[in-house]
C-alpha positions in Angstrom: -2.5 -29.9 17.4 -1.9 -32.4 14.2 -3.3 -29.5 12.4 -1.3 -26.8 13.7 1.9 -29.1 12.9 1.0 -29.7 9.7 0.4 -26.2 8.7 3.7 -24.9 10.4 5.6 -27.3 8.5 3.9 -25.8 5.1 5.0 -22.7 6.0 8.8 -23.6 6.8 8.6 -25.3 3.5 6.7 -22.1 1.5 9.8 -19.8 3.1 12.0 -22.5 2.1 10.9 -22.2 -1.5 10.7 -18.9 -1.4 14.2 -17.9 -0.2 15.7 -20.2 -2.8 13.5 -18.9 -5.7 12.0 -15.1 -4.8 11.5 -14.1 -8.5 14.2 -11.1 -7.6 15.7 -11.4 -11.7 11.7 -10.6 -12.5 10.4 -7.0 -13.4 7.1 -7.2 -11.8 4.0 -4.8 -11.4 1.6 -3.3 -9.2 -1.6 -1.9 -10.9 -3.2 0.0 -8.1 -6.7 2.2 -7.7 -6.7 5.8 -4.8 -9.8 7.4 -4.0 -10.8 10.2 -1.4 -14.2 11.1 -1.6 -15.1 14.0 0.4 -18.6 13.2 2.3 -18.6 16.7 4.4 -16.4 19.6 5.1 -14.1 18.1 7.9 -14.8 13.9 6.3 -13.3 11.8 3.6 -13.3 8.3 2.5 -9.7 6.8 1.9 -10.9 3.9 -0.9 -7.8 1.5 -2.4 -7.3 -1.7 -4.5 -3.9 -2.6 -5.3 -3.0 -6.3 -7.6 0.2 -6.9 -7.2 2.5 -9.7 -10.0 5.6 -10.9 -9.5 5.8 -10.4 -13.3 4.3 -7.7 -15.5 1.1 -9.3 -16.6 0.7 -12.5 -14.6 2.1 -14.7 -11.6 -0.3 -13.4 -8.7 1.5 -12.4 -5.6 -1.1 -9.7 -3.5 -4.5 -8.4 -3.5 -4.6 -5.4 -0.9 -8.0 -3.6 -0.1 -8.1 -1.2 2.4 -10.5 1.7 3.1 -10.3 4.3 5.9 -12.2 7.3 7.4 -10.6 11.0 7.1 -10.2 14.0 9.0 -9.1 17.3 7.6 -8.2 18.9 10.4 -6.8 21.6 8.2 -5.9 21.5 4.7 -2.5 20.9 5.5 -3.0 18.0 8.1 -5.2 14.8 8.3 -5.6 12.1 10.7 -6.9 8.3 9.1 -8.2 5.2 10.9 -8.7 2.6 8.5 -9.2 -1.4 7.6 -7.0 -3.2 5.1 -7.3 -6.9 3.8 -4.3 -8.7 2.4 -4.1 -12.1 0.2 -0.7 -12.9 -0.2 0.9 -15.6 -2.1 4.7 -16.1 -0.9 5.8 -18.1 -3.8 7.1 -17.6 -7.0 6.6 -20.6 -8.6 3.6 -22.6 -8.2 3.3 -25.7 -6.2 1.2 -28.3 -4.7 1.3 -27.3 -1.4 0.7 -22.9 -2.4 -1.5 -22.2 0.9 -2.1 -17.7 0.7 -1.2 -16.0 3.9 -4.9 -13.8 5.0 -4.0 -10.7 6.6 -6.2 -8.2 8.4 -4.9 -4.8 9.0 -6.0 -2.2 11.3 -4.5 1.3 11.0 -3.6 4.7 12.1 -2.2 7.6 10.3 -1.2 11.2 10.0 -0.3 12.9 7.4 1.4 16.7 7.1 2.0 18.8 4.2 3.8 21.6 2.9 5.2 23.2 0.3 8.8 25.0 -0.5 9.2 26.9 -3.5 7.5 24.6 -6.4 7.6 21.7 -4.4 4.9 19.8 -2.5 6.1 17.6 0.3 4.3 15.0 2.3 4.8 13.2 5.4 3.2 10.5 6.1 3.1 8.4 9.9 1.2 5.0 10.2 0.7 2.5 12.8 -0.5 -0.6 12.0 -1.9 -3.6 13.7 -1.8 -6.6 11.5 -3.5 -10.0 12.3 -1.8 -12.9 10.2 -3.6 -16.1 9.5 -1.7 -18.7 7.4 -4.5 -21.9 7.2 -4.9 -21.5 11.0 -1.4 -20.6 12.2 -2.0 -17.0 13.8 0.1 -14.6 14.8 -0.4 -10.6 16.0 2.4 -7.9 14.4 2.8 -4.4 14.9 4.5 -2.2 12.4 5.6 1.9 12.4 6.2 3.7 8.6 7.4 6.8 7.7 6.9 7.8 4.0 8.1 11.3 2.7 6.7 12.1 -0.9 8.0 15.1 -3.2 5.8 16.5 -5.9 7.1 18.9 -8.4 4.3 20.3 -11.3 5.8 20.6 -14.5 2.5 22.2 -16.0 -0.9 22.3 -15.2 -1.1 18.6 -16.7 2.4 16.7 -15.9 4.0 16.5 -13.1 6.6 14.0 -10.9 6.4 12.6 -7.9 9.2 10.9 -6.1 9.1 9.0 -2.2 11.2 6.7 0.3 8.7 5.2 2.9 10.7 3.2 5.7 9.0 0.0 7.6 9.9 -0.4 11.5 8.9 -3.8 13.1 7.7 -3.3 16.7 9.0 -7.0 17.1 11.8 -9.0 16.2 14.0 -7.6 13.5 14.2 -3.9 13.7 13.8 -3.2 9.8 11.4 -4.5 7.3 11.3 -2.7 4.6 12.3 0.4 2.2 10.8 1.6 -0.9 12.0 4.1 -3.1 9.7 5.2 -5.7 9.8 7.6 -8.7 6.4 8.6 -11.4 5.7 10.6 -14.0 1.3 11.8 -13.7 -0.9 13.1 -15.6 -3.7 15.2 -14.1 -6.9 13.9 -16.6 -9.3 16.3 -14.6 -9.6 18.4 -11.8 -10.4 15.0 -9.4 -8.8 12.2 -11.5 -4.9 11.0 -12.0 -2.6 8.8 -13.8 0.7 7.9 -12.4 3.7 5.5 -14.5 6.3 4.4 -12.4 9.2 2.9 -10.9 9.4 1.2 -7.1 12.7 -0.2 -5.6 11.6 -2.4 -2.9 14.5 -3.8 -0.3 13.7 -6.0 2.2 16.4 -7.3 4.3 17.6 -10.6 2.3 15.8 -9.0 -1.4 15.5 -6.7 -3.5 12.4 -6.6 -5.8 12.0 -4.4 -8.8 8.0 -3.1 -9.5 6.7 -1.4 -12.4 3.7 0.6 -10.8 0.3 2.2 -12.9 -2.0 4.4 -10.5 -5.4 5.9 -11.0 -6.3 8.5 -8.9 -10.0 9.6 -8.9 -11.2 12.0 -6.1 -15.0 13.1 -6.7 -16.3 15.4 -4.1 -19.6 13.1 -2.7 -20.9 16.2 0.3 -24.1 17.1 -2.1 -25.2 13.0 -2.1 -25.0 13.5 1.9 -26.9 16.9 2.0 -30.1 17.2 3.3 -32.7 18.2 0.6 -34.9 21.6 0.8 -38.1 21.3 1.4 
């Protein structure tokens, strides 16, 4: 019970210090890692790392790891059940009492493209199921998104890609979250990606601005998973 006190009076404090100093004047940065590795015809592995700085180089504020299994039900639709795990520091500024917030996330998507004219659009729909531990204090959430991504080739090696993703709580406040997101990418090969960018991310009492760097790197892993010829 002491315990339990103690810990939820760290956490007042933590949002306390938070509110007052968020780093919102800050540019920060997200340097993130996609894979999808095809393992058979209908299967894919979703693979991701994401670092996350309240400033451009340093100032730690989230590692997110999350992997998930795919199903290409056509080449235009796929279904995802996934696993993510989430170390979050809330503060800005360090301090004596900077406890993380441990976050695992189970989830379950659907994604839907199609093209008009030049452009490919994407629509994305994820539940998730997020399991919050801060140093003992627990707590269940559940959470709807909706992102719609635009990508426009310029050439076979440039192209932009643009999306707004929207956060529903399914408790409590109604909104969480919206992020608005522009990028300019490079295709290196036929599987790998680089993507420079811009992300606008509004909560409800913030506003935080995010450089973002992406590598994308999709090898096709089906002939490791085929059975060899006598």
């Amino acid at each position: 019970m002491i315990k339990n006190l103690t810990a939820l009076f760290l956490l007042f404090g933590l949002l306390t210090i938070n509110a007052q100093q968020p780093g919102e004047d800050e540019l920060g940065a997200w340097y993130m890692y996609f894979g999808t590795n095809k393992v058979s015809e209908r299967f894919s592995v979703h693979t991701e790392a994401q670092l996350r700085l309240y400033e451009t180089t340093n100032n730690f504020n989230q590692l997110l790891l999350r992997t998930g299994l795919n199903y290409h039900i056509n080449p235009e639709a796929i279904a995802t059940a996934g696993y993510g795990y989430i170390d979050t520091d809330n503060t800005f500024y360090d301090g004596v009492f900077d406890i993380n917030l441990i976050e695992h996330r189970i989830f379950e998507q659907f994604i839907l493209k199609n093209n008009v004219w030049e452009f490919l659009f994407e629509h994305r729909y994820r539940l998730e199921q997020r399991f919050l531990d801060f140093d003992g204090v627990k707590d269940t959430q559940h959470r709807a998104r909706y992102r719609l991504q635009m990508t426009l080739p310029l050439t076979d090696t440039f192209f932009l890609n643009f999306y707004d993703e929207l956060f529903i709580n399914l408790q409590d406040d109604l909104f969480g979250q919206n992020r608005l997101y522009g990028a300019v990418g490079v295709n290196i090969t036929n599987n790998s990606s680089l993507q420079v960018g811009y992300l606008r991310n509004q909560f409800s009492n913030a506003v935080y601005d995010r450089l973002q760097f992406a590598v994308f790197y999709n090898p096709d892993l089906t002939g490791w998973f085929k059975k060899k010829k006598p």
